[in-house]
C-alpha positions in Angstrom: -14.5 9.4 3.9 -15.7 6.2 2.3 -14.3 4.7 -0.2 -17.2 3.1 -1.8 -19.0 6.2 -2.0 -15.9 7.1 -4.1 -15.7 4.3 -6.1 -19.8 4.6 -7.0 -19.0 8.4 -7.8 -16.0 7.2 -10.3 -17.7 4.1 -11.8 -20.7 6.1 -12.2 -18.5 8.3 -15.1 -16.4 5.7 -16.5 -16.1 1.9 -17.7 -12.5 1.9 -17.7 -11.0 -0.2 -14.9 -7.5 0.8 -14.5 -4.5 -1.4 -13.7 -2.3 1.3 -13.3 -2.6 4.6 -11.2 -0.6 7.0 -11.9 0.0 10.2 -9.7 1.6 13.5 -11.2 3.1 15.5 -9.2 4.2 19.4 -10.0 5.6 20.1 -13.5 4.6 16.9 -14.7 1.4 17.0 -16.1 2.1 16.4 -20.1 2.2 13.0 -19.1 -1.9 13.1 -19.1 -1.0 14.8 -23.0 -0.3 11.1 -23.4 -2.8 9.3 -22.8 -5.9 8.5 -25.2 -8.7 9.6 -22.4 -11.9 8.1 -21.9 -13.0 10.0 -19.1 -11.9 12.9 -16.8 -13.6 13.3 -13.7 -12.8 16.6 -11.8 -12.0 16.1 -8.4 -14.9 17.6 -6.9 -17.0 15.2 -8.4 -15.3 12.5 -6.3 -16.7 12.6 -2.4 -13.8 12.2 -0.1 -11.1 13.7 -2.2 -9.6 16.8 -1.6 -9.0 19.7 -3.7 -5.3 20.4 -4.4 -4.6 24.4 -3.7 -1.0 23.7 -5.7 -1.7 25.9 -8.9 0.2 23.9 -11.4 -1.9 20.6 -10.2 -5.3 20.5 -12.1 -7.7 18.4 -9.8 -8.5 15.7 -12.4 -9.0 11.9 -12.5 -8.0 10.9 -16.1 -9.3 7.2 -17.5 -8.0 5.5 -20.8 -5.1 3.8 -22.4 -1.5 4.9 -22.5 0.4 2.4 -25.2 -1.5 -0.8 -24.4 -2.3 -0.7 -20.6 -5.7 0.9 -19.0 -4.9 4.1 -16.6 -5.6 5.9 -14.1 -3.9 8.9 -14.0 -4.5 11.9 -11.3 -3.6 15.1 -12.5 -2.6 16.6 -9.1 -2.2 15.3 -5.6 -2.2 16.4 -2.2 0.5 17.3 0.8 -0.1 17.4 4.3 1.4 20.9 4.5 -1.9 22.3 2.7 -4.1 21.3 6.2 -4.7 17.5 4.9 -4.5 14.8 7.0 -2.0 11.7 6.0 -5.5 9.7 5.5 -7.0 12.6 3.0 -3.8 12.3 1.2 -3.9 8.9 1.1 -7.6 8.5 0.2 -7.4 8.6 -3.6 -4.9 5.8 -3.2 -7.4 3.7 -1.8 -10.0 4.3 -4.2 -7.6 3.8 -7.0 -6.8 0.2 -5.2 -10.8 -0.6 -5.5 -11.1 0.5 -8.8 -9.0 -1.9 -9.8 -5.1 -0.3 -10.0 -2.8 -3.1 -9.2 0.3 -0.8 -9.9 0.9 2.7 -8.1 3.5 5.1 -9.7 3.7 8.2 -8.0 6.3 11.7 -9.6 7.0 14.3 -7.7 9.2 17.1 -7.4 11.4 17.4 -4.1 14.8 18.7 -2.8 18.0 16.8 -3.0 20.6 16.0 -0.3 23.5 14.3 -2.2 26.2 16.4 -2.7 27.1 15.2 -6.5 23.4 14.7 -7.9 22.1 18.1 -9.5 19.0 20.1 -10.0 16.4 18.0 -12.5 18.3 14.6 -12.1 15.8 11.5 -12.0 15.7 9.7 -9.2 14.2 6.4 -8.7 13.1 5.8 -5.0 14.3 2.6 -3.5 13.2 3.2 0.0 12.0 5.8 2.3 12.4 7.0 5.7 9.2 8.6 7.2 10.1 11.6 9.3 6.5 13.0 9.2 5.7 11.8 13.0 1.9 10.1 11.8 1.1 7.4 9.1 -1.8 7.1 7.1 -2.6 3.9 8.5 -3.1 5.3 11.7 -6.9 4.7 11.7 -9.1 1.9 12.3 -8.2 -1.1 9.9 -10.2 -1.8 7.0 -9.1 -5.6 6.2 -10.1 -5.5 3.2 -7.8 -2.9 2.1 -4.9 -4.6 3.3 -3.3 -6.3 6.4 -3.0 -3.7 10.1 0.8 -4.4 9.7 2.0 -4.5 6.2 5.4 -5.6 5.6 7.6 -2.2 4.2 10.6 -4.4 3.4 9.8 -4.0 -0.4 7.5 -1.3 -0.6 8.9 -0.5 -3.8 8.3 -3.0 -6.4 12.3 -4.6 -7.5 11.0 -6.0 -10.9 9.4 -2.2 -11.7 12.2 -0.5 -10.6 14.6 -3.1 -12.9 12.5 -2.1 -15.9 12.6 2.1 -15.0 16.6 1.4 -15.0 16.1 -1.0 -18.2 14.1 1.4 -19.8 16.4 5.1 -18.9 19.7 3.2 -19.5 18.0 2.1 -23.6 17.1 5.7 -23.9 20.3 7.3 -22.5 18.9 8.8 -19.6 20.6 9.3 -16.5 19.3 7.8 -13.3 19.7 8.0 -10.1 18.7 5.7 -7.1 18.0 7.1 -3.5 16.2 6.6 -0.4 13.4 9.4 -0.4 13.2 11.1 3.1 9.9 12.3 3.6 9.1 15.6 5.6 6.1 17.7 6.9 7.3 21.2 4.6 6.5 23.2 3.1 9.7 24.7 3.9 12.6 23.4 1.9 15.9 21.5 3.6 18.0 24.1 6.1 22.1 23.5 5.6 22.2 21.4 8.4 19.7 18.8 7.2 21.7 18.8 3.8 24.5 18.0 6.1 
């Protein structure tokens, strides 16, 4: 997988260089509804990226505008459980990254393991604990996508996640903030590990 050979692919179907990438994940593809598209590039169409076997994710690269910022937006992504490797799952990423995407916000639809928080709460992720026993940086370093070690005491942006609580608390909508645990699944949580 190259990334350049990606980037060529993409740049060869659009003009629009994105500041934001945005990934949907399942049940949250009206977002895309949203946005005034330029260009949608299926992902076939893209060398390097794989083809998501999740029905409800479409396998699209959307380009446009969505209010007054340039987009990105991937209309599907990938999980390890469907045979990918962490650096396949990870490969759109770094092609959004050369196209230009400064900003990453990634949805997704996952269990819960805090005892008051219910089905279809938001939750804004604050940190993460990797439990998936490989990284998708465990490959030879390309410096030019970033540093061998990068520091993970921030990985999620504080001013962005100020705004997202700005933002839900002006529009009444409950939010939650948790530490996202991520897992190999498919499978979903046994009663010990809600424990």
């Amino acid at each position: 997988m190259v990334v350049a050979d990606a980037v060529r692919a993409v740049q060869a179907r659009t003009e629009v260089i994105p500041e934001i990438a945005v990934i949907l994940g399942t049940g949250l593809g009206a977002l895309a509804e949203e946005l005034k598209a330029e260009s949608t590039i299926p992902y076939p169409d893209i060398p390097g990226f794989p083809t998501p076997t999740v029905e409800t994710h479409a396998g699209r690269l959307l380009f446009g505008t969505l209010g007054k910022r340039r987009v990105a937006i991937m209309q599907g992504r990938f999980h390890r459980y469907e045979g990918y490797t962490l650096q396949q799952v990870a490969f759109p990423v770094r092609v959004l990254k050369a196209l230009g995407a400064k900003t990453l916000i990634v949805s997704n639809v996952s269990g819960g393991m805090h005892p008051l928080w219910a089905t279809g709460d938001l939750v804004l992720i604050s940190d993460h604990i990797n439990l998936l026993g490989d990284n998708p940086l465990a490959e030879p370093n390309v410096a030019a996508e970033g540093p061998r070690f990068p520091d993970m005491s921030a990985a999620y942006d504080p001013e962005l996640r100020t705004l997202a609580r700005a933002v839900a608390l002006d529009n009444k909508i409950v939010l939650r903030e948790g530490v996202y645990v991520a897992v190999p699944g498919p499978n979903l949580e046994t009663r010990a590990e809600y424990r």
